[in-house]
Steps between C-alpha positions, in 0.01 A plus 500: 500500500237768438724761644801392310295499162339826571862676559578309159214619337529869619879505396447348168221774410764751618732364258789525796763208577543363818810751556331810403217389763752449744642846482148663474390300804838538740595142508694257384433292162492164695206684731321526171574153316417342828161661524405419156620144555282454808781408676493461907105639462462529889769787500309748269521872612223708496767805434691305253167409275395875513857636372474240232157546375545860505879471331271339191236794521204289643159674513437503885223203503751318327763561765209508804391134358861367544591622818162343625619169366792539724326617786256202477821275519653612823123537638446172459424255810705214365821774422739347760242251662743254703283258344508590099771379297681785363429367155109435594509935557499578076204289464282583755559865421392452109184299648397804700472686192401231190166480388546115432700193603543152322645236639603120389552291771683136433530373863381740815239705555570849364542714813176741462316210539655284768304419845748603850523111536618432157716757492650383811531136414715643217727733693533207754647287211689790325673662804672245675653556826288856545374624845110471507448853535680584208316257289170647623591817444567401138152386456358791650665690232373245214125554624538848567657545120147328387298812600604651174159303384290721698600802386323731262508519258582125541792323346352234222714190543435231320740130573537220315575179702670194355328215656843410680376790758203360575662149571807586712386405831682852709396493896293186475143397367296747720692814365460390152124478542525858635683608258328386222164623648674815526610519137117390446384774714801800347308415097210586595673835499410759253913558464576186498533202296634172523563240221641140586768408230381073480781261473293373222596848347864286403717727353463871581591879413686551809744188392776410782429850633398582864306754719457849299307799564415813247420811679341803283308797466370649168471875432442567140493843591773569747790220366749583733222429779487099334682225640595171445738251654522117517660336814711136556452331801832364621604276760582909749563655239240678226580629117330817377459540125376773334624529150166504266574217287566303818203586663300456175658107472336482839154626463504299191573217707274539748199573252577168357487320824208678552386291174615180614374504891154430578244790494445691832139294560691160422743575695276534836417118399866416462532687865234332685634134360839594659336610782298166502816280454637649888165482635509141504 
């Protein structure tokens, strides 16, 4: 998405159309339209990004900075991991370069923050009639994805849990406890914060709505370098939106749910009752 709005951006200050790029660049006008669509992401071309940043006159950090983007995509460890979802490769390649990521759970743990045997009770359940090996290999990818934390700079997530996460029993009583003392442990974080959403709450932002996350990076001074995207979980298959007033209804969203849930230290109380309840 931050490729395909650059190209947009670039063309628009050139005052071209998408047919006079096309000529300029060598290729076809569906080349262009589906780079500035962000359509089929994974099969960006380093050549194809230079002729069209260059077609629109693009200072050379301009055009450098995009064909890094693309670069970073097919450098990627999960890029064609056996083990990654095709549709799981978009979002782990914007989380590799936003700044921040906020996340409302309504059910399961978000994955950044899953244990191995949590995520594996839930892989168990979810793929039915899969070869061990393949499901382990799926949870080796889920933990390995969670390093993004330990970067740095670090990635600033912040979740807010409905309560319904903390109460579905996934994997039995003794992986909840270690779960939750490993959500405990993960906001004592400096990047990271966790708010429990109390059924108490009633009525929230978030509505009927499930599992979203809103990916960004602010750069007041280099725009084309910002970012921001909000993904849907769905049952295999994901929903990328980045039109602004879409992703704006979002972070409005969250920041209200933000409102409603519990504040981070009151939230650590809400954890450790959980935790008590499957301790008994």
């Amino acid at each position: 998405m931050q490729i395909a709005r650059g190209l947009k951006a670039l063309r628009a200050r050139a005052n071209l159309t998408q047919s006079e790029v096309a000529k300029r660049a060598g290729v076809s006008v569906g080349t262009v339209n589906r780079y500035e669509t962000w359509q089929d992401r994974a099969k960006l071309r380093v050549p194809t990004v230079r002729a069209l940043a260059d077609s629109c006159d693009a200072a050379a950090e301009e055009r450098d900075a995009l064909i890094q983007l693309v670069r970073n995509l097919d450098n990627g460890w999960w890029m064609d991991h056996p083990a990654v979802p095709e549709v799981m490769d978009p979002l782990m390649s914007f989380e590799d370069i936003a700044t921040y990521e906020h996340v409302f759970a309504n059910a399961l743990v978000p994955g950044l923050l899953q244990t191995p045997r949590y995520a594996l009770a839930l892989h168990e359940a979810q793929d039915v009639r899969t070869e061990a090996e393949v499901i382990a290999s799926k949870v080796d990818a889920r933990i390995k994805r969670q390093s993004i934390l330990d970067r740095s700079p670090s990635l600033h997530l912040w979740a807010v849990l409905d309560d319904a996460v903390l109460r579905r029993l996934v994997g039995g009583a003794d992986v909840m406890v270690e779960q939750i003392d490993h959500l405990r442990a993960m906001a004592q974080r400096p990047n990271v914060d966790i708010q429990v959403l109390p059924f108490t709450t009633g009525a929230h932002a978030a509505g009927s709505g499930g599992h979203f996350l809103i990916l960004g990076r602010d750069s007041e001074s280099d725009p084309m370098s910002s970012m921001n995207v909000v993904y849907l979980e769905l049952h295999k298959r994901g929903l990328y939106l980045d039109a602004p007033s879409e992703v704006q209804n979002y972070k409005l969203m969250f920041d209200y749910l933000r409102s409603q849930a519990a504040d981070t230290s009151a939230s650590l109380d809400l954890l450790a009752a959980a935790r008590q309840e499957f301790a008994r």
